[in-house]
C-alpha positions as CSV (number, residue, x, y, z in Angstrom):
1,X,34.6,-18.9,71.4
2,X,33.4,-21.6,68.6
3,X,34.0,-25.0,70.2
4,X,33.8,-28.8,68.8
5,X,33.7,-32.3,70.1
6,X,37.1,-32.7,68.7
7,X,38.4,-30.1,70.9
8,X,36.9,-31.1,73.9
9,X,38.7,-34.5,74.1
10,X,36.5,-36.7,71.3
11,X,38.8,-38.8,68.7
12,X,37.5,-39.9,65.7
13,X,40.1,-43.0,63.4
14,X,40.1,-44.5,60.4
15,X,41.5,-48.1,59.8
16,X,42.5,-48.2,56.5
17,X,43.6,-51.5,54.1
18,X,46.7,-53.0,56.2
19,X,45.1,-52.4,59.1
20,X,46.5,-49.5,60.2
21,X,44.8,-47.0,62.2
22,X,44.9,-43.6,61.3
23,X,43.6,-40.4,63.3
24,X,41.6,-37.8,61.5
25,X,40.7,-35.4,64.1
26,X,43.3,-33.3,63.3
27,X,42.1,-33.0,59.7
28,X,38.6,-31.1,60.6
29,X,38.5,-27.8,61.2
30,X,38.5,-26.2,65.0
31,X,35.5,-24.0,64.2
32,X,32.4,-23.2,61.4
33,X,33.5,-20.0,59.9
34,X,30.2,-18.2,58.2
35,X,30.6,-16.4,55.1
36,X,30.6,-12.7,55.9
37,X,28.1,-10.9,53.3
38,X,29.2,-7.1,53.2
39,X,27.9,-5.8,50.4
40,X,23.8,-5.2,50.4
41,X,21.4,-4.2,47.7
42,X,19.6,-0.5,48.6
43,X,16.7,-1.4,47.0
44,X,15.5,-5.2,48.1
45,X,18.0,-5.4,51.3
46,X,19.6,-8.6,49.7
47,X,23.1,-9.1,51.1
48,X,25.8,-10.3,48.8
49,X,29.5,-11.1,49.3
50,X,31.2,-9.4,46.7
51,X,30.3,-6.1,44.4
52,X,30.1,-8.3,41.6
53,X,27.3,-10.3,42.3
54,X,25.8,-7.3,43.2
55,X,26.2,-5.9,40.1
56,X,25.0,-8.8,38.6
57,X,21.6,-8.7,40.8
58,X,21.0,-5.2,39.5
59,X,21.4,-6.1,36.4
60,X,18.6,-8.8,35.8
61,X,16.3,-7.5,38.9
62,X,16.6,-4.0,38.8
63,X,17.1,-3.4,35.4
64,X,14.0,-0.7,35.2
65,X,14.6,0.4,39.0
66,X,17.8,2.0,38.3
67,X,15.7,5.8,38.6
68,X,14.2,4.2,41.8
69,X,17.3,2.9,43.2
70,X,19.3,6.5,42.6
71,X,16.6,8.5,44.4
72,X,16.9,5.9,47.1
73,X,20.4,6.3,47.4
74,X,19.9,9.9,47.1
75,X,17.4,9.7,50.0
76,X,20.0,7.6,52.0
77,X,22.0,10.4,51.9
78,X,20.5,13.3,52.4
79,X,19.0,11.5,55.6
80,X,22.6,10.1,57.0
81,X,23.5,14.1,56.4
82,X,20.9,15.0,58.2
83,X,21.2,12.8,61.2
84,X,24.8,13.7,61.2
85,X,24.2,17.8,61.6
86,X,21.6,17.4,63.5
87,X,23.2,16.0,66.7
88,X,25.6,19.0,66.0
89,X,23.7,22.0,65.5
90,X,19.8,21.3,66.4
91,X,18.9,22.1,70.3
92,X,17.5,19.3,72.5
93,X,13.2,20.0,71.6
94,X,11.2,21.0,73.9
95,X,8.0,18.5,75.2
96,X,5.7,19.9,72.8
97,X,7.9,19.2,69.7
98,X,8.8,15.8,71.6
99,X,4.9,15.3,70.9
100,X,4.8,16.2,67.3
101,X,8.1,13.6,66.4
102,X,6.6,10.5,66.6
103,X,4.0,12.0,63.3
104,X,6.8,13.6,61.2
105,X,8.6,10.2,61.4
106,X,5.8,8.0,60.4
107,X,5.9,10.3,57.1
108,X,9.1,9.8,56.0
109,X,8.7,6.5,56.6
110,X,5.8,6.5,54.3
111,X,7.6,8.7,51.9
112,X,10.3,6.0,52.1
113,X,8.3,3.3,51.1
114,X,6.9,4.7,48.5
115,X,10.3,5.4,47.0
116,X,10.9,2.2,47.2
117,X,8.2,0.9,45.5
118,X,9.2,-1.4,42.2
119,X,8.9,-0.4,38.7
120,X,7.0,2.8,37.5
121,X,4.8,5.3,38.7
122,X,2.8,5.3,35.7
123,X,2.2,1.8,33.8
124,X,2.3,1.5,30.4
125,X,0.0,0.0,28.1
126,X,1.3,-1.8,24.6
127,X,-0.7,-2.8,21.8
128,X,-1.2,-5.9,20.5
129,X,0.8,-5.0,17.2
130,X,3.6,-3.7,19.4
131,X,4.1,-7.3,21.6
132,X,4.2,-8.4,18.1
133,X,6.8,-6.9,16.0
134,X,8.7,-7.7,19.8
135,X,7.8,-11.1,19.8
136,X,9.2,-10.9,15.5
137,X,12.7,-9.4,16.7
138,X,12.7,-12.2,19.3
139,X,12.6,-15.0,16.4
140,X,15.1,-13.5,14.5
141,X,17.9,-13.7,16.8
142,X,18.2,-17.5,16.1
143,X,22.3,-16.9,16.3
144,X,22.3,-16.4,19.8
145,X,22.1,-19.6,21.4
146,X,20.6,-19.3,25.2
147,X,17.1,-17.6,25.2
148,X,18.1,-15.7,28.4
149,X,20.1,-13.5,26.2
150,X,18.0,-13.1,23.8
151,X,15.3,-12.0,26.0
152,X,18.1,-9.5,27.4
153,X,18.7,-8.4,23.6
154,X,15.3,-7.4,22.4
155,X,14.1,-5.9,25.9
156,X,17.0,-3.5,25.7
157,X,16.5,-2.9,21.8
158,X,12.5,-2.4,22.1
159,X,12.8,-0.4,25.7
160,X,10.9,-2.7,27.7
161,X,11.8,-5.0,30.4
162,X,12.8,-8.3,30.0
163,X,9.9,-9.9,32.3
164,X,7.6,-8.5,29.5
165,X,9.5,-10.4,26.7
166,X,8.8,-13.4,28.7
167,X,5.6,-13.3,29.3
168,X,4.6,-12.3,26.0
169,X,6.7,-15.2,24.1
170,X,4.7,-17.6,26.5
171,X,1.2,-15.6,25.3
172,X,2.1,-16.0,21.6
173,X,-0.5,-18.2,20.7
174,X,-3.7,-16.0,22.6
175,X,-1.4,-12.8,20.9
176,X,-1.9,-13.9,17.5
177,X,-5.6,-15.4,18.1
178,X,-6.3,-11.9,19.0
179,X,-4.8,-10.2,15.7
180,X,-7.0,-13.0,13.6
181,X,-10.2,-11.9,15.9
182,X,-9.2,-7.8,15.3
183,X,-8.3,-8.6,11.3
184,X,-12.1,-10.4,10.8
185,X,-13.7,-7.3,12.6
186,X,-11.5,-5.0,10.2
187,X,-8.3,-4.0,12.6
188,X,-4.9,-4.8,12.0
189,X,-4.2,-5.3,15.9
190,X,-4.2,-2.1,17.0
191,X,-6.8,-2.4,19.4
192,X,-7.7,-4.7,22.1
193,X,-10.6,-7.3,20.9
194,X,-13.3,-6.1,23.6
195,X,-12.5,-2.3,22.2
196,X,-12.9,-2.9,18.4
197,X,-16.7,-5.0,19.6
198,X,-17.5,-1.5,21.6
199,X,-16.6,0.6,18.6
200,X,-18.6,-2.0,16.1
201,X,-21.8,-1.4,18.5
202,X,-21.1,2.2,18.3
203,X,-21.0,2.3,14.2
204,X,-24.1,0.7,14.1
205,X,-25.8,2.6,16.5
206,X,-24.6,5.6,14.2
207,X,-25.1,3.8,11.3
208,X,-29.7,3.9,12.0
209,X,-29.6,7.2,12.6
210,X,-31.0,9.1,9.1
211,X,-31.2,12.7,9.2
212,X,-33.8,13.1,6.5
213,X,-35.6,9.8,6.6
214,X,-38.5,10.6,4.1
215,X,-35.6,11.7,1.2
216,X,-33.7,8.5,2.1
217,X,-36.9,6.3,1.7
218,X,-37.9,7.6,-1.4
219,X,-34.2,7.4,-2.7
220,X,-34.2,4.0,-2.0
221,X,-37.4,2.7,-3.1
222,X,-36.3,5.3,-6.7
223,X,-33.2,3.3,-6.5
224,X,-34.8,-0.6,-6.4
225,X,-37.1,0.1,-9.4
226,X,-34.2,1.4,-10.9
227,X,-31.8,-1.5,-10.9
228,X,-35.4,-3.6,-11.6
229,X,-35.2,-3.0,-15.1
230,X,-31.5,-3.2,-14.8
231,X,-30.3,0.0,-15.1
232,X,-26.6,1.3,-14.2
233,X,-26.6,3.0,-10.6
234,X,-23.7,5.5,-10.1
235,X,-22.8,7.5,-6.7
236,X,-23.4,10.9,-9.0
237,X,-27.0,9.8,-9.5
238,X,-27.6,9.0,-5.9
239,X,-26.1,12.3,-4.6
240,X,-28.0,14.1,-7.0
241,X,-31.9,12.0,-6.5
242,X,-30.8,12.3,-2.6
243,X,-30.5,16.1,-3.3
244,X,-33.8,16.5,-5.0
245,X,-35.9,14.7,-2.5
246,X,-34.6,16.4,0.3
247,X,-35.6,19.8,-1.7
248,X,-38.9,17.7,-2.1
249,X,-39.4,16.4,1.5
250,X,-38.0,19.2,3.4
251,X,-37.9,22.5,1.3
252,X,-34.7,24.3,-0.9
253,X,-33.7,25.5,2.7
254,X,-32.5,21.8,3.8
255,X,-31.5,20.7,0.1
256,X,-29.0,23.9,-0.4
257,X,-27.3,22.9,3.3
258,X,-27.0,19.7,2.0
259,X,-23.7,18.6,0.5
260,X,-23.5,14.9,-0.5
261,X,-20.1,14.6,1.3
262,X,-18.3,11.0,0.1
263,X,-18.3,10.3,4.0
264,X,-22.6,10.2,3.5
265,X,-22.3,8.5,1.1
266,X,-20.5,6.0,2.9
267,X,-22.8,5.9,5.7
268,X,-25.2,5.9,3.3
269,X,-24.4,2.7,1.4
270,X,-24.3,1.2,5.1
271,X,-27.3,1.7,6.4
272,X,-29.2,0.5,3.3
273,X,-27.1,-2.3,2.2
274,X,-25.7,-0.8,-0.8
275,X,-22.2,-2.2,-2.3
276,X,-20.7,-1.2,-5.5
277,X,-21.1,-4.5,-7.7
278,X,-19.9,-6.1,-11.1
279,X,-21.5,-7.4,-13.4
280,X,-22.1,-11.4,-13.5
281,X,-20.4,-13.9,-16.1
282,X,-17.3,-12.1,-17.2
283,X,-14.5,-14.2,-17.3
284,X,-10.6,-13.0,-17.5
285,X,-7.8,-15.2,-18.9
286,X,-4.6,-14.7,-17.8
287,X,-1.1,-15.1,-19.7
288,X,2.0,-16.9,-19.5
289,X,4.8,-15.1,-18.6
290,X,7.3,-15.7,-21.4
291,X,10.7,-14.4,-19.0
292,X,13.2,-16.0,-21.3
293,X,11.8,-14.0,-24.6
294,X,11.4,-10.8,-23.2
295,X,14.8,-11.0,-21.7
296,X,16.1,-11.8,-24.9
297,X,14.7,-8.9,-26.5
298,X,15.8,-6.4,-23.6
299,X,19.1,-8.0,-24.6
300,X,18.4,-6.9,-28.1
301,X,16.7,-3.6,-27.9
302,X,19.7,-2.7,-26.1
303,X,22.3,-3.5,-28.9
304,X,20.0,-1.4,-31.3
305,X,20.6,1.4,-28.9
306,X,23.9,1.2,-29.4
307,X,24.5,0.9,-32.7
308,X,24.5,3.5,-35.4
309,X,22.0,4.2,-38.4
310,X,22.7,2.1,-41.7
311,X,21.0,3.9,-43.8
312,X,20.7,7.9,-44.9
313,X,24.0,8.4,-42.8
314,X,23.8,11.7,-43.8
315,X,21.1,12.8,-42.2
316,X,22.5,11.6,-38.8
317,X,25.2,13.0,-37.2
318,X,27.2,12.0,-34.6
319,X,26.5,14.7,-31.9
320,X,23.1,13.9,-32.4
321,X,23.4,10.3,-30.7
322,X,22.8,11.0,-26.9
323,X,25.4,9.3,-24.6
324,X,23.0,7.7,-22.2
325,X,19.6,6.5,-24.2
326,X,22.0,6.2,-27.3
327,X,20.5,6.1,-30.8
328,X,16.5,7.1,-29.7
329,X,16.0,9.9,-27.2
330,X,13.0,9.6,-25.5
331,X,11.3,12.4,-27.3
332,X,11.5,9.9,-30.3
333,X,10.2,7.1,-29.3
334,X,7.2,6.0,-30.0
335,X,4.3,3.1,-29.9
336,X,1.6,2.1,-31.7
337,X,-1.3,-0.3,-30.8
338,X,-4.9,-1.0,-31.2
339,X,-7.4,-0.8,-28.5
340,X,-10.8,-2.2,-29.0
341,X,-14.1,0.5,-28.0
342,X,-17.3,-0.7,-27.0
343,X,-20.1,2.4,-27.1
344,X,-20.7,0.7,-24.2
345,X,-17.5,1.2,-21.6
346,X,-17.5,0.2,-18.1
347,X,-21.3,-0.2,-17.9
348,X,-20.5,-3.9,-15.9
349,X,-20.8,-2.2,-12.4
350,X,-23.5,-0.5,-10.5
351,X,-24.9,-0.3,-6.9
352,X,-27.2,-3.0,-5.6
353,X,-28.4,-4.5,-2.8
354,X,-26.0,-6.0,-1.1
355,X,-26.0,-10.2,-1.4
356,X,-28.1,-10.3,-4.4
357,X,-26.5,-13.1,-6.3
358,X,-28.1,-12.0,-10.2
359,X,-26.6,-8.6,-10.8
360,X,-28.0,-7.2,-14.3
361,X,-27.4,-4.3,-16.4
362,X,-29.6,-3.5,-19.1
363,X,-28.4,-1.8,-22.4
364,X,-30.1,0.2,-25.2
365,X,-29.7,-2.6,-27.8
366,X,-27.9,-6.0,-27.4
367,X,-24.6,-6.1,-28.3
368,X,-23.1,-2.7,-27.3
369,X,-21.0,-3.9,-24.6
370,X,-18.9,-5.7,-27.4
371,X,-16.4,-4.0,-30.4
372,X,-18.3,-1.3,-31.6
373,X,-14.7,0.5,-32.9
374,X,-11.3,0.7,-33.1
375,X,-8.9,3.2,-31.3
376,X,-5.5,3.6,-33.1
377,X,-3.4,5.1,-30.3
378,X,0.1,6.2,-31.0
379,X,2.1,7.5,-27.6
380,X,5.4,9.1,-27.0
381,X,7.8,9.1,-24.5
382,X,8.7,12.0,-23.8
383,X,6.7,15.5,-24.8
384,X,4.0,16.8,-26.3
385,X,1.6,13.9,-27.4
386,X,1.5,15.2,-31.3
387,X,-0.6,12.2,-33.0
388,X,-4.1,12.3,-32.5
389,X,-6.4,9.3,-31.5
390,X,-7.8,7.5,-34.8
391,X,-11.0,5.5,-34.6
392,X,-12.0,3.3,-36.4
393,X,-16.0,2.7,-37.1
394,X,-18.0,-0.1,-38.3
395,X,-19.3,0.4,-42.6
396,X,-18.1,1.8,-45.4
397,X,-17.8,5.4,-45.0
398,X,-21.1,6.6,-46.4
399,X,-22.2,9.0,-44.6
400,X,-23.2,12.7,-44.5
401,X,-21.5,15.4,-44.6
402,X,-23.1,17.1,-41.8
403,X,-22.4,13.9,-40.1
404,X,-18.5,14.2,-40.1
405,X,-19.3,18.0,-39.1
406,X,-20.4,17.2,-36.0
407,X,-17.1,14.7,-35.1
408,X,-14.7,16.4,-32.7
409,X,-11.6,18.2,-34.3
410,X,-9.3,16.0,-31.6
411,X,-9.6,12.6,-33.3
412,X,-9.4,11.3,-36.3
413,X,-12.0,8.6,-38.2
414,X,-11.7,5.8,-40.5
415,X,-14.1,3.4,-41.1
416,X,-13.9,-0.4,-41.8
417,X,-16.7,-3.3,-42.7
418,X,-16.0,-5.3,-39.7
419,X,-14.6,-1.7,-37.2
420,X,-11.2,-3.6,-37.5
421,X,-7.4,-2.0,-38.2
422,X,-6.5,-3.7,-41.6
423,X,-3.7,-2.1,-44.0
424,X,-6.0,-0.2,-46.3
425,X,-7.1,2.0,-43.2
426,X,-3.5,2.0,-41.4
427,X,-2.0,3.4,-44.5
428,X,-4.3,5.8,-44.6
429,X,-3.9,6.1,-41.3
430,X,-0.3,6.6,-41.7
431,X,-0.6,9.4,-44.3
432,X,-3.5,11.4,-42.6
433,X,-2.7,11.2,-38.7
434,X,1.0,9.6,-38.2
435,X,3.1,11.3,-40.3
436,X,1.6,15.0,-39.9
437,X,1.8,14.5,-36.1
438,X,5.6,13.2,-35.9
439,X,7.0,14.9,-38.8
440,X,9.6,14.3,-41.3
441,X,13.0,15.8,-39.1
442,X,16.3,14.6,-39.1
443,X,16.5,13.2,-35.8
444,X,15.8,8.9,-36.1
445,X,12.4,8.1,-34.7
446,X,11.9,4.4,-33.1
447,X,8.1,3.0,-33.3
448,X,7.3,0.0,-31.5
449,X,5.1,-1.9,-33.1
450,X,3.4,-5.8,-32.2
451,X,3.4,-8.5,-35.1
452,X,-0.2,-7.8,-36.3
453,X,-0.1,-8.8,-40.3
454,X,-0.4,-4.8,-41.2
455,X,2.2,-3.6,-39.1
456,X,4.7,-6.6,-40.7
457,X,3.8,-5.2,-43.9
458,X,7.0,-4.0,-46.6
459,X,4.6,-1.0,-47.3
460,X,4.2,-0.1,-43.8
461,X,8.0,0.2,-42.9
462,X,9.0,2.1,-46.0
463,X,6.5,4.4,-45.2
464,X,7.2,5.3,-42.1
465,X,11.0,5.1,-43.0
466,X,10.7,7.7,-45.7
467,X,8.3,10.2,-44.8
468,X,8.7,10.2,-41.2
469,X,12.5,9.1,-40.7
470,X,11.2,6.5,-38.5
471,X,12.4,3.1,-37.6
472,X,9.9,0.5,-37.1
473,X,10.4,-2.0,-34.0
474,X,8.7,-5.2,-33.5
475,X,7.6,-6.8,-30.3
476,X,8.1,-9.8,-29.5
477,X,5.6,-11.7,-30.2
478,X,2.9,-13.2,-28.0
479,X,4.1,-10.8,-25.0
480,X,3.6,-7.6,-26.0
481,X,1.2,-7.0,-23.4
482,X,4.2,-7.0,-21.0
483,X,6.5,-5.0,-23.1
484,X,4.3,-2.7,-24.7
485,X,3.6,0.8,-22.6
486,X,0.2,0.9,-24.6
487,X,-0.9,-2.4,-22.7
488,X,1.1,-1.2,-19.6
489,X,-2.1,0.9,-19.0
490,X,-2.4,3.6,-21.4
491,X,-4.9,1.9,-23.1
492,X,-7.0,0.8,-19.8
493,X,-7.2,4.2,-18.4
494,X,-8.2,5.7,-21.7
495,X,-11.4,3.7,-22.0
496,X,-11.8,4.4,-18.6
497,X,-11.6,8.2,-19.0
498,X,-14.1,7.5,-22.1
499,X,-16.5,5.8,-19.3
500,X,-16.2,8.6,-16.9
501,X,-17.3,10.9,-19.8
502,X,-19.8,9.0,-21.0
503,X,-21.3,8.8,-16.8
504,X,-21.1,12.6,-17.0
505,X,-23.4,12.5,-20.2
506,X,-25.6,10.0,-18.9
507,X,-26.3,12.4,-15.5
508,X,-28.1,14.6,-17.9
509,X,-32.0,13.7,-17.4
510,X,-33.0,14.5,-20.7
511,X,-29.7,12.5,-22.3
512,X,-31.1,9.4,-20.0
513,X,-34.0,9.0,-21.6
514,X,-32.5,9.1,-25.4
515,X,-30.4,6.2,-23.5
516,X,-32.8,3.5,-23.0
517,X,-35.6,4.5,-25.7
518,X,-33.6,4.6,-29.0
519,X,-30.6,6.0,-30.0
520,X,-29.0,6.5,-33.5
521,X,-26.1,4.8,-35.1
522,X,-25.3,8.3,-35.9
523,X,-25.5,9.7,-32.7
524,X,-22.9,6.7,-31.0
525,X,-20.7,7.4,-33.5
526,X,-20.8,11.2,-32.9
527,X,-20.6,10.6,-29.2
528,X,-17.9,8.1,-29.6
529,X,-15.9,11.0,-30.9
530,X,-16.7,13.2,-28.5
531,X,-15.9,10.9,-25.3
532,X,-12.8,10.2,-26.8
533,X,-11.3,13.5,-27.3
534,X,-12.8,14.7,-24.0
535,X,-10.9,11.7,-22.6
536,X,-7.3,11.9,-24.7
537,X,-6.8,15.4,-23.5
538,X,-7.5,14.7,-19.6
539,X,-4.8,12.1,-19.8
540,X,-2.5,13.8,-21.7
541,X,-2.1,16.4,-19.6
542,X,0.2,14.1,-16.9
543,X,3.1,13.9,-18.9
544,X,5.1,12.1,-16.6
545,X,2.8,9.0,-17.2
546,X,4.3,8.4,-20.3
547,X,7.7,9.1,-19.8
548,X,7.2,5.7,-16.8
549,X,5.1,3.3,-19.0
550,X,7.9,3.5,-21.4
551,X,10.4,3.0,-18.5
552,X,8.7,0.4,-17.0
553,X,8.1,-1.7,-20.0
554,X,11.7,-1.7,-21.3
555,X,10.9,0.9,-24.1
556,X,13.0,3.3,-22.8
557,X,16.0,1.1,-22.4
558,X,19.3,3.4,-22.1
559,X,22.5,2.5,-23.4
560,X,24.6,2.6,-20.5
561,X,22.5,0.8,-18.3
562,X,21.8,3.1,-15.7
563,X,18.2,3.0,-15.4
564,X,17.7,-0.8,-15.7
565,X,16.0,-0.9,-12.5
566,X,12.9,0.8,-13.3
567,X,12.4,-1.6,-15.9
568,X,9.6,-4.5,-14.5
569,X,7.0,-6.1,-16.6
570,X,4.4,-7.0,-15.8
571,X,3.8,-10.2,-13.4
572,X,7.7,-10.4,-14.0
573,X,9.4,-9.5,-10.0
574,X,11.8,-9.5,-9.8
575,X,13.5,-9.3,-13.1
576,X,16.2,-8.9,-14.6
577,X,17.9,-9.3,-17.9
């Protein structure tokens, strides 16, 4: 029986303003009645006194228990079953069995706690890249305004708990300090800062070891007196002297095993210090973007697309226009632009040691590396590539028969005093290479052109209009290297592809030599030919490339609209028109 004072005879009274006094005791209660708890967590023993806290507890505690907390509640059971038959249907043991009790219970006690151990079996392990993108998700939910609930949020979304958030939102600073440390060693976060300095020590350890030192050595030292007189240095001419002295050092045996994989060349590079370097004082200049005028002439290219032919209307017919790119299909459009060829192309880089500030390359004469020709290059959109490159060489023409024998069948030459495009040479141009490759058919031809002063020329655009049915577009000025698909990169990777054939010629020993002691302006011209039609056809054959420099550039404009979203110039994103 709960007792108080005021129960056993005690008065407590109050006198209030007036003076009046006023008893109280009757106002407290007779007994302290304690808050009954009857519901209880089975995994922490906490006692709560409705399920709803409860629920609430297992919520934000337990939230990655919940397979611990059923198999404890499945354990409950099965041992309340068991206690339950077993007063019913097992027989009283005898002593001995008495004996072995005591041992069987500690085991299922120890069984018990380690079902009841928190969180998992097995821990994981989360990369540093990971805590990130978790941490990013965290920032984003800016709506929500407690943190609590965002921590909830993203622990749910990235299936982690929410402890983890926590900790690693308090660690963001050391997180991202680690991702700098990872990025300077060259790891995006992926792996732990004392793992990516183990697998650095392992590289280099890797790194000395040299299967056939005596080759390497002699490659090397082959390699320095090389780039002392300031020669070019290719990967094909290392593979190849690293073959040879191998066969040299260690017999044909060793050199045929050998395959001068690009991974050993890698290594290769490493353990020598050997980088792939340009060549010193070349400058770049870059160009203004121009938005509002090439917009302007998207805007107008588009309204020529839609329109109908003015002149000869009886050569055009209606059910020749095609609905979506309108008045020009793609197989008849065309552009035309000049490229400028050095006999020298891409002769700027070479290997050297690496952290030499002076990197030289010498040339067979001064000069070279400079406008030797002129390509005329006239491209498609869509097709077979039917006009030929046209080159255009320094003089006045005079030279041998035998000479213009020995030019390759794929290209065309002209020759000019000063190796430039003026409109003597285009006209001839026009008559010897344009017209026969496009034709003279009834279907309307578009040729984009840029505002040189031959291509504004009356002459030019009557001829083209006449013998080839061709309409000829100009460019808007001062930006055609952002509209034009020749300057979108055709032009770049041809002399590129000339380069590459011009490396495969220089491999050649005996070709090496005629390199650096003296060679012909006969002979560059001959080559020059030869690169280049070697060149034109081995990028010709990806006709798709085409088809997406016009696209990209704005050449290919349809009339409905539908493929406006390929169109981006260059240094112009996003854009639109």
């Amino acid at each position: 029986m709960n007792r108080t004072l005021f129960s056993c005879g005690i008065k407590r009274t109050v006198t209030t303003r007036k003076g009046q006094e006023f008893d109280v005791s009757a106002t407290f209660p007779r007994s302290v009645k304690l808050l009954r708890k009857p519901v209880k967590c089975d995994i922490c023993n906490e006692s709560f006194t409705a399920k709803k806290y409860l629920e609430t507890h297992i919520r934000f505690k337990h939230s990655s228990d919940k397979e611990s907390k059923d198999e404890i509640r499945d354990n409950k059971d099965q041992t309340e079953y068991r206690k339950l038959h077993q007063s019913e249907e097992t027989p009283t043991p005898s002593s001995s069995e008495q004996a072995e009790q005591p041992t069987v219970q500690r085991k299922s006690a120890t069984i018990d706690k380690e079902d009841k151990r928190r969180g998992q079996s097995r821990r994981k392990s989360y990369t540093v890249a990971f805590k990130l993108e978790t941490l990013k998700l965290l920032d984003s939910l800016t709506e929500i305004k407690f943190k609590n609930k965002r921590y909830e949020i993203v622990a749910r979304e990235r299936g982690i708990s929410r402890s983890l958030v926590i900790k690693w939102d308090k660690n963001k600073a050391r997180l991202k300090k680690e991702v700098e440390l990872n990025k300077h060693k060259g790891n995006k976060g992926n792996v732990r800062a004392g793992r990516q300095r183990r697998k650095l020590v392992d590289d280099q350890l890797n790194e000395k070891r040299e299967k056939y030192p005596l080759a390497a050595a002699q490659v090397v030292v082959e390699f320095k007196l090389r780039r002392a007189k300031g020669c070019k240095v290719s990967k094909l001419w290392l593979k190849k002297k690293m073959k040879l002295a191998i066969e040299a050092c260690y017999g044909k045996d060793k050199a045929d095993k050998f395959k001068a994989s690009n991974n050993w060349f890698v290594r290769f590079k490493k353990r020598h210090g050997i980088s792939f370097r340009r060549r010193s004082n070349k400058k770049k200049n870059s160009a203004e973007d121009g938005r509002e005028t090439i917009q302007r002439f998207h805007r107008d290219l588009r309204k020529a697309v839609k329109s109908k032919r003015r002149r000869n209307t009886s050569r055009m017919h209606n059910s020749a226009i095609d609905k979506k790119y309108g008045r020009w299909s793609p197989k008849n459009r065309y552009n035309i632009d000049q490229v400028p060829l050095p006999f020298v192309i891409d002769q700027d880089k070479t290997y050297d040691i690496t952290g030499n500030k002076q990197v030289w390359v010498s040339q067979p004469s001064t000069g070279l590396d400079k406008r030797q020709a002129t390509l005329q290059l006239c491209i498609r959109a869509k097709g077979e590539q039917n006009v030929k490159p046209g080159i255009v060489f320094r003089g006045k023409g005079h030279v041998t028969s035998a000479e213009r024998a020995e030019y390759d069948e794929g290209v065309d030459v002209y020759f000019q005093e000063c190796a430039w495009m003026d409109h003597d040479v285009n006209m001839k141009w026009v008559s010897k290479t344009l017209i026969p490759g496009i034709g003279n058919s009834s279907d309307e031809k578009v040729i984009f052109a840029d505002n040189v002063g031959f291509q504004l020329n009356k002459e030019f655009h009557e001829a083209c209009r006449k013998k080839a049915n061709a309409v000829v577009y100009l460019l808007p000025e001062n930006h055609t290297d952002k509209v034009q698909p020749i300057d979108a990169g055709c032009g770049k990777l041809l002399k590129t592809k000339i380069g590459e054939a011009m490396e495969r010629w220089l491999e050649e020993d005996d070709n090496l030599e005629l390199w650096h002691d003296k060679i012909s302006a006969k002979q560059r011209r001959v080559l020059m030919t030869k690169w280049t039609a070697e060149a034109w056809k081995e990028l010709t054959a990806d006709k798709l490339f085409f088809m997406k420099l016009f696209e990209r550039t704005g050449c290919l404009i349809t009339a409905d609209g539908s493929d406006d979203d390929k169109i981006r110039p260059q240094a112009l994103e996003p854009y639109s028109f």
